[in-house]
N, C-alpha and C positions, 0 to 999 in steps of 0.2 A: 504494500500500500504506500501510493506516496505520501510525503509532508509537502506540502504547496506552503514556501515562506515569500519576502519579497528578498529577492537577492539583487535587483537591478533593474534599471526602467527599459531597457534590452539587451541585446546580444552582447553588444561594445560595454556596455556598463557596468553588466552579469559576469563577463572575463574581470574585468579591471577589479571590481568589491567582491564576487562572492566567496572568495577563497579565506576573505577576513572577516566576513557576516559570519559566515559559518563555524570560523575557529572561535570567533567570538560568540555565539551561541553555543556550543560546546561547552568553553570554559568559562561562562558565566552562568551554567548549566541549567540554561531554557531551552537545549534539545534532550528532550527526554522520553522515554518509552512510553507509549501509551499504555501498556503493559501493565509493567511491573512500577515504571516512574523511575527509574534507572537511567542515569544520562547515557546518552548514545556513543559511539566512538564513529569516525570516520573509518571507511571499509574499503573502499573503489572507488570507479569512476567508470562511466562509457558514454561515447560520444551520440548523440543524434543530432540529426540535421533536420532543421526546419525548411519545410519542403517550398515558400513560395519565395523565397530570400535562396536557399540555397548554404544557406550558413549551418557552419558544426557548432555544435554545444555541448560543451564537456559536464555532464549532470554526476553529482558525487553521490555515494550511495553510504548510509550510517546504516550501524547495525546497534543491537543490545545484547551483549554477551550473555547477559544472563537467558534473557528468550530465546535467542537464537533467532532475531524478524532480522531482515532484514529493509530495508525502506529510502525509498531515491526522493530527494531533497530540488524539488522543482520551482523554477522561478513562477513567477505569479501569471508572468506572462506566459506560461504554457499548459496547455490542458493535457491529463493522463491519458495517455494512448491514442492520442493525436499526432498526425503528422504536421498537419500548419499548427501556424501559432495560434494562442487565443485569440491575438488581435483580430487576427481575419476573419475567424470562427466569430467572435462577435460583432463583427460591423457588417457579415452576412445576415445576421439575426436581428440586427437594427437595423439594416436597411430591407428587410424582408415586410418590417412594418409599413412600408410607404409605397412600395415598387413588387411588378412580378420577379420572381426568380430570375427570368431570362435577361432584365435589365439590370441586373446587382453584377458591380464591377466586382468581379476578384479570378485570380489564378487558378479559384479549382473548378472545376467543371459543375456543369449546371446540377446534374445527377450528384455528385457530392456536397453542392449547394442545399438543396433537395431536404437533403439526409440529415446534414447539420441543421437545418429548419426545424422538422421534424424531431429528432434525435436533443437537439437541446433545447427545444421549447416543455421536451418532456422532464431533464435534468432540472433544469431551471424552477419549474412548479415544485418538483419534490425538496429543491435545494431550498425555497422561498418556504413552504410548508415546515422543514428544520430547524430551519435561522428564527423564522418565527416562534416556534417552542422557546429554544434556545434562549433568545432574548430576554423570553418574556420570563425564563426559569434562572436568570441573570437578575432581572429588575427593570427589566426594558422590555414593557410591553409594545407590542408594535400596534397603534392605534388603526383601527380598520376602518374610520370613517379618515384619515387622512389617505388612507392608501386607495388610488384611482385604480381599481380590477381595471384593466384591459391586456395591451398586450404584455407577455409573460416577462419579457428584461426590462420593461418598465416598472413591472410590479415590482422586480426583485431590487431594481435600484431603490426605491422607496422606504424597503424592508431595510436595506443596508443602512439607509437613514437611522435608522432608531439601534445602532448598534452599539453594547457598553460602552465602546470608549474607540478612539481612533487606531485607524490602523495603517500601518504605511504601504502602499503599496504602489504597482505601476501605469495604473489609470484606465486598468483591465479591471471593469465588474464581476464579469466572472469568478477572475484570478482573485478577486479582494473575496465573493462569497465562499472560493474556497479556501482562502486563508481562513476563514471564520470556519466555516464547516471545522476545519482540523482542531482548532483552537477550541471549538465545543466537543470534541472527539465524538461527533458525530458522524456515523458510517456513510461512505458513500462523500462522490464530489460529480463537480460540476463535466 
């Protein structure tokens, strides 16, 4: 299972800081198992490439000795078992609100356009339904006569409104909901 932190506002930024976000979370020991509550150790590393850029990303992988999990440490801006980045994945999904399919600028094909529509219109609702608990088992109810039901990333930006306390992240909603998911160690991300 991944950890979603924010390690960089992209590719260029995530090289240059996250080698020191990370050691610094480590040894201020805020990477910890969900587990057992055992700080993590750093384990590996392997590269993926984000498919509409083309760029490699070397993603670090911590483990907990005592559990034996292991767990890949992903920047905000990218979604688990995704090949684009979240950016694309969510400006397909905000501009899916306005426009057909067929006219939404982006790299991946209409049919994977499609999909990600679909496919996280459904994350989204479940992620929004979580965060909502979550908050509201925090002290942060999320007031339902401010939140405008319609489309589902607008709802979910709403929900993030009323979240305990700020969070740093890289301007990825998604990526911020599922910072929060993890931080409620609530199953399941965006």
């Amino acid at each position: 299972m991944p950890i979603v932190l924010y390690l960089g506002l992209n590719v260029k930024d995530y090289e240059e800081k996250s080698e020191g976000i990370i050691t610094q979370a480590i040894s201020g020991g805020r990477l910890r198992c969900a587990l057992c509550l055992k700080p993590m150790k750093v384990h590996s590393s392997y590269t993926r490439t984000i498919k509409e850029t083309g760029e490699p990303i070397t993603i670090t992988v911590v483990w907990c000795r005592k559990c034996r999990k292991w767990h890949a440490l992903l920047p905000d801006f990218l979604l688990s078992h995704k090949h684009y980045s979240g950016n694309e994945i969510e400006a397909v999904v905000i501009d899916s609100k306005a426009m057909p399919v067929s006219h939404i600028e982006t790299k991946a094909s209409e049919p994977t356009a499609r999909r990600w529509i679909k496919q996280m219109g459904e994350r989204i609702k479940q992620a929004a339904s979580k965060l909502r608990y979550h908050f509201l088992k925090a002290g942060h109810a999320v007031s339902e006569i401010k939140i405008d039901a319609g489309h589902c990333y607008d709802e979910l930006e709403q929900i993030l409104d009323f979240a305990p306390g700020p969070a740093k992240y890289s301007g990825n909603k998604l990526g911020l909901a599922n910072i929060w998911l993890g931080a409620t160690e609530a199953p399941g991300f965006i």
